[in-house]
LOPABA-800337 format. One record per atom (N, C-alpha, C): x, y, z negated. Coordinates in steps of 0.2 Angstrom, whole numbers, m for minus. Layout:
BEGIN
east_north_up
X_Y_Z $
...
# end
This chain:
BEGIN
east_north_up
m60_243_110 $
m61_238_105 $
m55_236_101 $
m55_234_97 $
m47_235_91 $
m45_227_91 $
m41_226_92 $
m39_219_91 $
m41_215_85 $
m40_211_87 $
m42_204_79 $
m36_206_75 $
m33_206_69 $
m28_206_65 $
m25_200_65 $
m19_199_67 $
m17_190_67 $
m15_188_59 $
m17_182_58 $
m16_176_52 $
m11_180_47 $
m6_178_51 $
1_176_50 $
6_183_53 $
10_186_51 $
13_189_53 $
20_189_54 $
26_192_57 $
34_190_56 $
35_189_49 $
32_196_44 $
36_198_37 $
32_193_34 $
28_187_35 $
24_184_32 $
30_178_27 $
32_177_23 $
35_174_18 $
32_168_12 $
36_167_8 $
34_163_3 $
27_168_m1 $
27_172_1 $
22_175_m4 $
14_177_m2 $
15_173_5 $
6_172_8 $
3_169_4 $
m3_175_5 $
m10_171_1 $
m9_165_2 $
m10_163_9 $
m13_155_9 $
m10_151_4 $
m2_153_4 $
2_148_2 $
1_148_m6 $
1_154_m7 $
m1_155_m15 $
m6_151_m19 $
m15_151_m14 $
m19_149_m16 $
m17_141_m16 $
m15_139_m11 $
m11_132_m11 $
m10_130_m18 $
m6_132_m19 $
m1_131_m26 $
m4_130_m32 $
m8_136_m33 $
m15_136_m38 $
m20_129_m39 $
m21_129_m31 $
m25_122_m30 $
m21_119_m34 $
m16_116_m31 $
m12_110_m34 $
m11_111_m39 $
m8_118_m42 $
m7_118_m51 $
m15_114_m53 $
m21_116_m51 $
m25_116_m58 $
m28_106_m56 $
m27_104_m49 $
m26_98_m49 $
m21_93_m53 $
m17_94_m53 $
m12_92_m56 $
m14_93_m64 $
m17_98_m65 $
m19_96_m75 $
m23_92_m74 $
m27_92_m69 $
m32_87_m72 $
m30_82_m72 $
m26_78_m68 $
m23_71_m68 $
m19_71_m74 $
m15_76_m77 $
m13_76_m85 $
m18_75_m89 $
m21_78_m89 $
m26_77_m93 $
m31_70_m94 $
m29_69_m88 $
m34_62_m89 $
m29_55_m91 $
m22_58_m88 $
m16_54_m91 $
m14_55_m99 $
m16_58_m102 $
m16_60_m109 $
m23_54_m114 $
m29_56_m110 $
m34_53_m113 $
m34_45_m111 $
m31_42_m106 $
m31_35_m106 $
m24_34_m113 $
m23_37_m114 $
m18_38_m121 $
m19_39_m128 $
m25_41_m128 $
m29_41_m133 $
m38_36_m133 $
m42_43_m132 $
m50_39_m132 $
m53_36_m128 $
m48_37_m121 $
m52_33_m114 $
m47_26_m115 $
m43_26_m116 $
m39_19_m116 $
m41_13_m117 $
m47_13_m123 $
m49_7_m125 $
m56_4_m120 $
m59_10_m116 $
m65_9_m112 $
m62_9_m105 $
m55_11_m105 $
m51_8_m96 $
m53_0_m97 $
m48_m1_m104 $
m47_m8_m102 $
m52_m15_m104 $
m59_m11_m107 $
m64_m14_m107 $
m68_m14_m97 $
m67_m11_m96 $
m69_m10_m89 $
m63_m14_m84 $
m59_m14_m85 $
m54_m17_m82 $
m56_m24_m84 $
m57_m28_m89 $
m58_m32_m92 $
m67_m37_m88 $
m72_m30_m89 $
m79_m32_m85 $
m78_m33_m79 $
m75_m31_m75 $
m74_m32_m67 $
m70_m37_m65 $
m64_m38_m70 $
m61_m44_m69 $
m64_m52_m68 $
m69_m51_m74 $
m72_m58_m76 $
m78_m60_m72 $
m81_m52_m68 $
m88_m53_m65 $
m85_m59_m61 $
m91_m64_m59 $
m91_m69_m55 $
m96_m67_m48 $
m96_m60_m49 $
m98_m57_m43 $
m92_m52_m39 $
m98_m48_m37 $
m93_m41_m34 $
m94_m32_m38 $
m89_m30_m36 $
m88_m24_m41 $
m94_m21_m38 $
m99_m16_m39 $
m104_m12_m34 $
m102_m4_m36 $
m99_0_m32 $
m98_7_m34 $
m104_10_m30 $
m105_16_m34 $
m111_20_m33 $
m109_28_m34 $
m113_32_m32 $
m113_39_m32 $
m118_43_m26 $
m115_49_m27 $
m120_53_m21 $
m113_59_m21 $
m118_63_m16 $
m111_67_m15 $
m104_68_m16 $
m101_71_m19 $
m93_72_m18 $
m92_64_m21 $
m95_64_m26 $
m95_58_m30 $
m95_52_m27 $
m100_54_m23 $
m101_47_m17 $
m96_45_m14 $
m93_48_m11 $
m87_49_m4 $
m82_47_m9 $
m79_48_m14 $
m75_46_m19 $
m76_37_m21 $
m82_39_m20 $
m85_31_m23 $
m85_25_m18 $
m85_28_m10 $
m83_26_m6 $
m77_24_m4 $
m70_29_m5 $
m65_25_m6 $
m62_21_m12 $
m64_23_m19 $
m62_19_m23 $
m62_9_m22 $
m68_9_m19 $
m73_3_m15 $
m69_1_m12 $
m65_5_m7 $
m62_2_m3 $
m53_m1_m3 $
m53_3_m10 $
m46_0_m14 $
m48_m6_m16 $
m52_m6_m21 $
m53_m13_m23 $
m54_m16_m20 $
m58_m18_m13 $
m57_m22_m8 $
m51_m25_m7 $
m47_m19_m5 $
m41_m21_m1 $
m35_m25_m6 $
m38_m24_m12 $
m33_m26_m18 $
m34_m31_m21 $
m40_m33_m18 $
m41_m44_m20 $
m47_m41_m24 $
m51_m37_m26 $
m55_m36_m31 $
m64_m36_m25 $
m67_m40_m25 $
m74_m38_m18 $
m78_m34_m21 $
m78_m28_m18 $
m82_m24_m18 $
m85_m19_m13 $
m90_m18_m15 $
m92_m11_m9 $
m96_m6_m10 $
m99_m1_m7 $
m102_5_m9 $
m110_5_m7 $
m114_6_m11 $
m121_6_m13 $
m123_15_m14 $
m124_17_m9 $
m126_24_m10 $
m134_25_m15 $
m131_29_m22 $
m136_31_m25 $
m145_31_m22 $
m144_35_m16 $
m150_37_m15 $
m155_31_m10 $
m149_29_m9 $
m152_25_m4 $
m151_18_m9 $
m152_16_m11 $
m154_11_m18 $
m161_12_m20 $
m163_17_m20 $
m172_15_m23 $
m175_13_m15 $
m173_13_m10 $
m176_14_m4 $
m174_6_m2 $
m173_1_m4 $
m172_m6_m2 $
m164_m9_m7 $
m160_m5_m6 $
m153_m5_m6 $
m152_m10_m12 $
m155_m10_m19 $
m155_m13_m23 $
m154_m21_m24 $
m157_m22_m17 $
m155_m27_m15 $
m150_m29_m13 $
m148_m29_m14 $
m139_m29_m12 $
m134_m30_m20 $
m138_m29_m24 $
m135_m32_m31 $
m138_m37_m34 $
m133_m40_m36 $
m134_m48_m38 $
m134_m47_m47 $
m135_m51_m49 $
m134_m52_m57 $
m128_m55_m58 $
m123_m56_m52 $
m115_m57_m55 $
m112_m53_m53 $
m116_m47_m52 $
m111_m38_m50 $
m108_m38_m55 $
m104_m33_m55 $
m104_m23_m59 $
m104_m19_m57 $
m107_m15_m58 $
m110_m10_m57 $
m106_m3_m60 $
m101_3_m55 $
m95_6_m56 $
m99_13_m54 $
m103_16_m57 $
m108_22_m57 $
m103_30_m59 $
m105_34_m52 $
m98_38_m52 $
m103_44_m54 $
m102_50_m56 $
m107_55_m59 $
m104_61_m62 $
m100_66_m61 $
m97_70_m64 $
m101_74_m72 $
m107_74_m69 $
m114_77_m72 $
m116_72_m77 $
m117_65_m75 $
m122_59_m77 $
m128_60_m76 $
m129_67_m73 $
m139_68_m76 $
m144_68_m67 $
m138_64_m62 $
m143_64_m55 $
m148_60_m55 $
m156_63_m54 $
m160_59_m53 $
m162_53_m50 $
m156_54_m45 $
m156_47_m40 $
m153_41_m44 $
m150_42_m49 $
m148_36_m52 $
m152_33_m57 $
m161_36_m60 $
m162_34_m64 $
m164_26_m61 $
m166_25_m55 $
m171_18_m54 $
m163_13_m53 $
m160_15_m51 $
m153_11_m53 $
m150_8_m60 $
m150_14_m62 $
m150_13_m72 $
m157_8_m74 $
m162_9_m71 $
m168_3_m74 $
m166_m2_m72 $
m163_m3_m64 $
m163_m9_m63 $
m158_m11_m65 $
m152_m10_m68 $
m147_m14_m70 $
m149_m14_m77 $
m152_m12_m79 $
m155_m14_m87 $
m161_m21_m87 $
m164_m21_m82 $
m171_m27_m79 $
m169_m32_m78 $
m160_m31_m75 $
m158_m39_m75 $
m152_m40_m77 $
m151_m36_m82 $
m144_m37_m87 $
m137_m35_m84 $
m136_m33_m77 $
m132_m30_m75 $
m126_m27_m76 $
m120_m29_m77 $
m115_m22_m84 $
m114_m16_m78 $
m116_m12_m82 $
m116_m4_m80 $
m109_m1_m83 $
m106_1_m78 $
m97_6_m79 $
m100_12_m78 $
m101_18_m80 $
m100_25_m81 $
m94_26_m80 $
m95_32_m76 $
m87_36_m74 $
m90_44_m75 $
m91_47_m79 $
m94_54_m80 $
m89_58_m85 $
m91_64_m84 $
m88_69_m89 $
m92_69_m95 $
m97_67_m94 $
m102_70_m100 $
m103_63_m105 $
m103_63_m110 $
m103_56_m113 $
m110_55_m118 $
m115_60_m120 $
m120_61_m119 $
m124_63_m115 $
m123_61_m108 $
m126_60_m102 $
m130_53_m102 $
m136_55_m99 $
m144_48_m96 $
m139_43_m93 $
m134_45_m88 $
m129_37_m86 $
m125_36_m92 $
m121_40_m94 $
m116_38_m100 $
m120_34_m106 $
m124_36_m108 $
m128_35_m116 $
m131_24_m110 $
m132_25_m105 $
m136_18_m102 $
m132_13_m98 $
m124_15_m99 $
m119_12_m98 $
m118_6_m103 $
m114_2_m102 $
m112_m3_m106 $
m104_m1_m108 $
m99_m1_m102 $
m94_5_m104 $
m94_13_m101 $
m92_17_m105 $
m92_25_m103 $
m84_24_m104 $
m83_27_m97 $
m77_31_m94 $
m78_39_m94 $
m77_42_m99 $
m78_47_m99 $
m72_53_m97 $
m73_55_m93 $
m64_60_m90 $
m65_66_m93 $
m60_68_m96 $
m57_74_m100 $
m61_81_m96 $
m65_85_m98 $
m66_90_m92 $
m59_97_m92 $
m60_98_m86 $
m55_101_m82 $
m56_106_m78 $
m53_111_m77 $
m57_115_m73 $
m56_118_m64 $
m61_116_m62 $
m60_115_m52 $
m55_119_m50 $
m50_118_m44 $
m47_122_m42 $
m50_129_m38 $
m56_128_m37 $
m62_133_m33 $
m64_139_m38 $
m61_146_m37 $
m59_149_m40 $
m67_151_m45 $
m71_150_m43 $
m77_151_m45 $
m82_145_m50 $
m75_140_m48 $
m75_133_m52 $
m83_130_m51 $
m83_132_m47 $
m90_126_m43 $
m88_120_m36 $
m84_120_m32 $
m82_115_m28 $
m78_111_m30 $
m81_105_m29 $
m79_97_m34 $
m74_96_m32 $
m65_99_m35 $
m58_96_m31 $
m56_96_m35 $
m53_96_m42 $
m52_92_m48 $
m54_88_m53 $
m62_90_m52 $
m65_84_m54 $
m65_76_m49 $
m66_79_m42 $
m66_74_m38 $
m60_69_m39 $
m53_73_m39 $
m47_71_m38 $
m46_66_m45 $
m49_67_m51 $
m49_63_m56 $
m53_59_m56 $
m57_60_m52 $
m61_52_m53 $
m58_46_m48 $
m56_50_m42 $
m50_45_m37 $
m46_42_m42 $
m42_45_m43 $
m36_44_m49 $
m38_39_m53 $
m44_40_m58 $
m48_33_m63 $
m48_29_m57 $
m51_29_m53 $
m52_23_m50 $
m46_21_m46 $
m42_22_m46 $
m35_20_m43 $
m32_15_m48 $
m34_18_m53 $
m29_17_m57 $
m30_10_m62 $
m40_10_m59 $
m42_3_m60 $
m40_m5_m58 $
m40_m2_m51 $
m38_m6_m46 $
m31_m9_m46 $
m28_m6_m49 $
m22_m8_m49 $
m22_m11_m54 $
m24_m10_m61 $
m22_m14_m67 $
m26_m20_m64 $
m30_m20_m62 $
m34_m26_m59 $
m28_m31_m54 $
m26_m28_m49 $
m20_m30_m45 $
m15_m33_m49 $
m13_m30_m54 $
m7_m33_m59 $
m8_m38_m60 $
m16_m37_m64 $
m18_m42_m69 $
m15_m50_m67 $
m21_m49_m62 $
m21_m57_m56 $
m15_m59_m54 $
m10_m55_m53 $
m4_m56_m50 $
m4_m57_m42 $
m7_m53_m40 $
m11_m50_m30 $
m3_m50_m30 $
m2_m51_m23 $
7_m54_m21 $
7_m49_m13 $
10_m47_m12 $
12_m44_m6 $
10_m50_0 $
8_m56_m3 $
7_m61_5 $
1_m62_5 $
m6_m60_m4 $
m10_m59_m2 $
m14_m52_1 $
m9_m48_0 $
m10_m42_2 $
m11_m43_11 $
m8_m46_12 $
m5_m47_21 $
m12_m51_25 $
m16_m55_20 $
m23_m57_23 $
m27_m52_22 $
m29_m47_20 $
m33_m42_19 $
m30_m38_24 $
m25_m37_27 $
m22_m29_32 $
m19_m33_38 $
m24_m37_41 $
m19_m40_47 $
m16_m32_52 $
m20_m30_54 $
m20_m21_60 $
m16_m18_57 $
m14_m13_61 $
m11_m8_63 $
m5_m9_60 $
0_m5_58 $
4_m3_56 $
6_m7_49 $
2_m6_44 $
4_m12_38 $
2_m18_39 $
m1_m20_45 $
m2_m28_48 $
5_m29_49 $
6_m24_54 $
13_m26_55 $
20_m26_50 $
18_m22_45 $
25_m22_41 $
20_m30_37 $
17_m32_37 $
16_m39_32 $
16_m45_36 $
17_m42_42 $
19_m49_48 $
26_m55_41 $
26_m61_45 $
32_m63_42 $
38_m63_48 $
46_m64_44 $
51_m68_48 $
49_m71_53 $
44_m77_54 $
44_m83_55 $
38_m81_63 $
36_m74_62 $
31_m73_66 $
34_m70_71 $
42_m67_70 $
45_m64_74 $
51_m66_78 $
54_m70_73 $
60_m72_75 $
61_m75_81 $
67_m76_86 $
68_m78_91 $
72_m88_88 $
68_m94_91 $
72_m98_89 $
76_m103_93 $
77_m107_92 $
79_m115_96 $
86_m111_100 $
86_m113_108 $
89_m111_112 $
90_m103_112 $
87_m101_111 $
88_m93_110 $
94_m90_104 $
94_m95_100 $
97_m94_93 $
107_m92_96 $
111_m86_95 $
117_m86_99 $
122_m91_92 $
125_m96_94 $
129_m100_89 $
134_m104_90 $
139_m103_85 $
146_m108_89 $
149_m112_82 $
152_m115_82 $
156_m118_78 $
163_m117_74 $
162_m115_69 $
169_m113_67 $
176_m117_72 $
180_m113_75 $
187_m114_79 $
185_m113_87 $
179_m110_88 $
177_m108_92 $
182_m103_96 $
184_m102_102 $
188_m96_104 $
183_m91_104 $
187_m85_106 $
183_m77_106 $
181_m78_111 $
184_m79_116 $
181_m80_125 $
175_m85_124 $
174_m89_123 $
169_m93_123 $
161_m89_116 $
166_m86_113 $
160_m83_109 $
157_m75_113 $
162_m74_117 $
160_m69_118 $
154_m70_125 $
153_m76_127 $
149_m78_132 $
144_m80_129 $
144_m81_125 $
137_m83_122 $
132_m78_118 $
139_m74_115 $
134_m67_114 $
130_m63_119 $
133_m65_124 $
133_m59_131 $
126_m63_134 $
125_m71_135 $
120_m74_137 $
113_m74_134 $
112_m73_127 $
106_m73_124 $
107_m65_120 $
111_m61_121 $
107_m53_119 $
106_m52_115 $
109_m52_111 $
108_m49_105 $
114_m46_100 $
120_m47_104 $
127_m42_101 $
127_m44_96 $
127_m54_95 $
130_m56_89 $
131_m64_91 $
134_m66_88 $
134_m74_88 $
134_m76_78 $
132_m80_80 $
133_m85_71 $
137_m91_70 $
141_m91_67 $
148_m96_65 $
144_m100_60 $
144_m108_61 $
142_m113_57 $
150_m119_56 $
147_m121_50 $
152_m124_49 $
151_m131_51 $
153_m139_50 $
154_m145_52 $
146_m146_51 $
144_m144_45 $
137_m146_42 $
130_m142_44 $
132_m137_50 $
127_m132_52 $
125_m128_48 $
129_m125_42 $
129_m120_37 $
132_m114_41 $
127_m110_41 $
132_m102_43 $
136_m99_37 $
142_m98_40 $
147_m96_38 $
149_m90_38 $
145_m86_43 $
152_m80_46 $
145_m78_53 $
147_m72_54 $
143_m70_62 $
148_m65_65 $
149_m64_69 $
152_m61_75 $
149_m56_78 $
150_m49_78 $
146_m43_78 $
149_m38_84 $
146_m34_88 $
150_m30_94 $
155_m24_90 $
153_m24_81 $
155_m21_79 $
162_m23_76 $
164_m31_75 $
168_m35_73 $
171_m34_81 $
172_m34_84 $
174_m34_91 $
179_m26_91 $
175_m20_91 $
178_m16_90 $
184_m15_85 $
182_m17_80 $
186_m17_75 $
193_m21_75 $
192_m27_80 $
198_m31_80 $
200_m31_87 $
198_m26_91 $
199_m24_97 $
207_m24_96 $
210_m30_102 $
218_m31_102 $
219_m35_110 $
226_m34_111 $
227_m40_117 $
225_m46_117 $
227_m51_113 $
227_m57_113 $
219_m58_110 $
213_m53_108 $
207_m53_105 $
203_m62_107 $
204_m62_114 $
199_m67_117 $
203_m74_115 $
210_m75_114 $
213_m80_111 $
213_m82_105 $
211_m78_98 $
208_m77_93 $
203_m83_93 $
201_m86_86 $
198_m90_84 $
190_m84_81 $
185_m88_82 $
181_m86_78 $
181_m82_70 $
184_m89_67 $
186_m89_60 $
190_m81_58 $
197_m79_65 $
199_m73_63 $
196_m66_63 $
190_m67_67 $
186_m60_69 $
179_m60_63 $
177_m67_61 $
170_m64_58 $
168_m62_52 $
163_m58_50 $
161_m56_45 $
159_m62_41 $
162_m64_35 $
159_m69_32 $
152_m66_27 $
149_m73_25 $
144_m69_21 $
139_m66_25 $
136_m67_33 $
132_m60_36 $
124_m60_31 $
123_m56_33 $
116_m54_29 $
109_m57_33 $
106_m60_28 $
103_m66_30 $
96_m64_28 $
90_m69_29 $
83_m66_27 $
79_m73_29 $
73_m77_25 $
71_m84_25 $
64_m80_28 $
62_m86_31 $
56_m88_34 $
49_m82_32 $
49_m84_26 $
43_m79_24 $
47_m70_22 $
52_m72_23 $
51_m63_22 $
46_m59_26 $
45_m53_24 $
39_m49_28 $
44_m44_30 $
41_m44_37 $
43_m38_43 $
46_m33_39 $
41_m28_37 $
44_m22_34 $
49_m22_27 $
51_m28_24 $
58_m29_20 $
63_m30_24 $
62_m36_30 $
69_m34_32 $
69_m30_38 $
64_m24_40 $
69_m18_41 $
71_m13_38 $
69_m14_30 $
72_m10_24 $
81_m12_25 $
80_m20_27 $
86_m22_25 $
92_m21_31 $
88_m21_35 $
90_m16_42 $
96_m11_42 $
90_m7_41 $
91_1_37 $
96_1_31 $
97_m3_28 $
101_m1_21 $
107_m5_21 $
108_m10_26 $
115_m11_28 $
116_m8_36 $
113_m3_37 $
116_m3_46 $
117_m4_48 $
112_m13_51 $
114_m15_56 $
108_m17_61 $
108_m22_65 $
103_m22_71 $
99_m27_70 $
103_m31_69 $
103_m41_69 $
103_m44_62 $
97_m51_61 $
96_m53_54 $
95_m60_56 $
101_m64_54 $
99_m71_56 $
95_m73_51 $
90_m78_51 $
84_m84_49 $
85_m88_47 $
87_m90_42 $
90_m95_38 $
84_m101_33 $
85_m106_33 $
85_m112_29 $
89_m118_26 $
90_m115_19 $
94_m121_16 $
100_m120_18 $
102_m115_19 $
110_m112_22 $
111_m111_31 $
104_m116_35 $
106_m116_41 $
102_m112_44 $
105_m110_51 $
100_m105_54 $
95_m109_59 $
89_m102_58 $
84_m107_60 $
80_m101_66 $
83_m96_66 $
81_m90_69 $
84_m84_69 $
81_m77_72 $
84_m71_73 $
83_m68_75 $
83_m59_72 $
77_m54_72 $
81_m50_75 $
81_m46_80 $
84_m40_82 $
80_m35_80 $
83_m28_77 $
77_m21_77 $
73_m20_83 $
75_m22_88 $
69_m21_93 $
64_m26_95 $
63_m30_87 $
58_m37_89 $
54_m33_84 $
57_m29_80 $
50_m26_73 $
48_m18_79 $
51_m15_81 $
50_m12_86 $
45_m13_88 $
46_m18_92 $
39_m20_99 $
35_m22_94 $
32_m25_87 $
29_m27_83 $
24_m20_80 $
26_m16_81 $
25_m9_77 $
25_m9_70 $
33_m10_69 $
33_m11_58 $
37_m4_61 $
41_m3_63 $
44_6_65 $
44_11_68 $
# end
């Protein structure tokens, strides 16, 4: 019996099919989003920002719809705008004539996905958004299409041709209706002026809950905070460092202004005989790199990372009021 051929071979190089076909995909993906970035520059432009305009004002929820690839698409779009202050959710075409239509109010909009425009499951949706005055958004290729012609706005997408060599599986089409719809969400998000701290009540979990934690959620405070007095000796600061763990102290001034911090890195660098007879004042970095109360987790370990170092003391009004080690964003999971 003759072995299987394997995949992949030693002489296998940049010039494997797979990787070839690959590239294809993404070239003919990539015009579509051109292409649809061209047309929001001409004819679709004036019907983004009419659309952008209905869904801002609705005193309801946005309601996205589809079926198929369109669906799933319509699904995540839903899920941006949720997440981006805009309430919305997905209403599956087919399942709409079967109760679901309940679920739409007369202060929706209604965001109708449809590559075709001509799927039968959307006519009793199209009736009902017309029985109760509903604004209907079209998102289709076809702009004399049954949904486009029964829309209030048509989003019309430039046609383009699938990356499926036989141009019947929806991967360019689909990727440009994600893209419209990204791209709504976000002028939406501008619009309002959605702020990274409203972002932070919408993503408590995982990993971006964590990077929108604040300062104030992490910092070590009161007694734990390592701090001396300017004219402090090294030996006395060097015990304080050593006591509360975190390979630094903070130098305040008479008015409890930090001034200066003291770093295991300031140590080696002044590393000398008489070091521990030294005064505060001659070993610290003045000016250390500070961060207030509301900053969010994931900027100050941007700022971590982009000064090299471990430690960020917590400041108000110039005084320290706390202090972040990279192993407090650590145990948090922002890294």
């Amino acid at each position: 019996m003759a072995k299987p051929k394997p995949l992949m071979t030693k002489s296998s190089g940049p010039d494997d099919g797979a990787i070839q076909s690959a590239l294809r995909t993404l070239d003919a993906e990539a015009s579509g989003v051109a292409a649809l970035s061209a047309a929001l520059k001409s004819d679709l432009g004036a019907p983004f920002a009419a659309a952008a305009e209905l869904i801002g004002k609705a005193k309801g929820r946005l309601i996205v719809t589809g079926l198929g690839k369109s669906g799933h698409i319509g699904r995540k779009i839903a899920a941006t705008f949720a997440s981006t202050g805009t309430p919305a959710f997905f209403v599956h075409a087919a399942e709409a004539s079967h109760g679901d239509l309940g679920m739409i109010t007369v202060d929706d909009v209604i965001l109708a996905l449809s590559w075709s425009g001509e799927q039968p499951e959307m006519r009793n949706l199209i009736a009902y958004a017309a029985r109760f005055g509903i604004p209907l958004i079209a998102m289709t290729a076809d702009k004399d299409s049954t949904l486009s012609k029964a829309a209030d706005v048509q989003l019309t997408l430039p046609k383009a041709r699938e990356a499926c060599p036989h141009n019947l599986a929806p991967t360019t089409s689909s990727l440009m209706m994600l893209a419209l719809g990204d791209a709504l969400a976000i002028a939406l998000l501008e619009g309002r002026g959605f702020t990274s701290t409203d972002f932070s009540v919408l993503h408590p979990g995982g990993k971006l809950g964590a990077l929108l934690k604040y300062a104030r959620d992490l910092m070590h405070s009161g007694d734990a905070l390592p701090l001396k007095p300017l004219g402090t000796k090294m030996s006395d600061a060097l015990v304080e460092m050593t006591s509360k763990g975190f390979g630094c102290v903070g130098v305040v001034d008479r008015h409890g202004h930090l001034v200066g911090i003291v770093t295991d890195g300031d140590l080696r660098r002044q590393m000398r005989p008489d070091l521990l007879a030294l005064s505060v004042d001659e070993v610290m970095t003045k000016t250390p790199k500070t961060i207030s109360r509301d900053t969010l987790a994931g900027e100050a370990l941007e700022l971590l990372n982009a000064s090299k170092i471990t430690t960020l003391i917590v400041t108000d009004a110039k005084k320290p009021v706390g202090i972040i080690h990279l192993h407090d964003l650590l145990r948090a999971g922002v890294a």
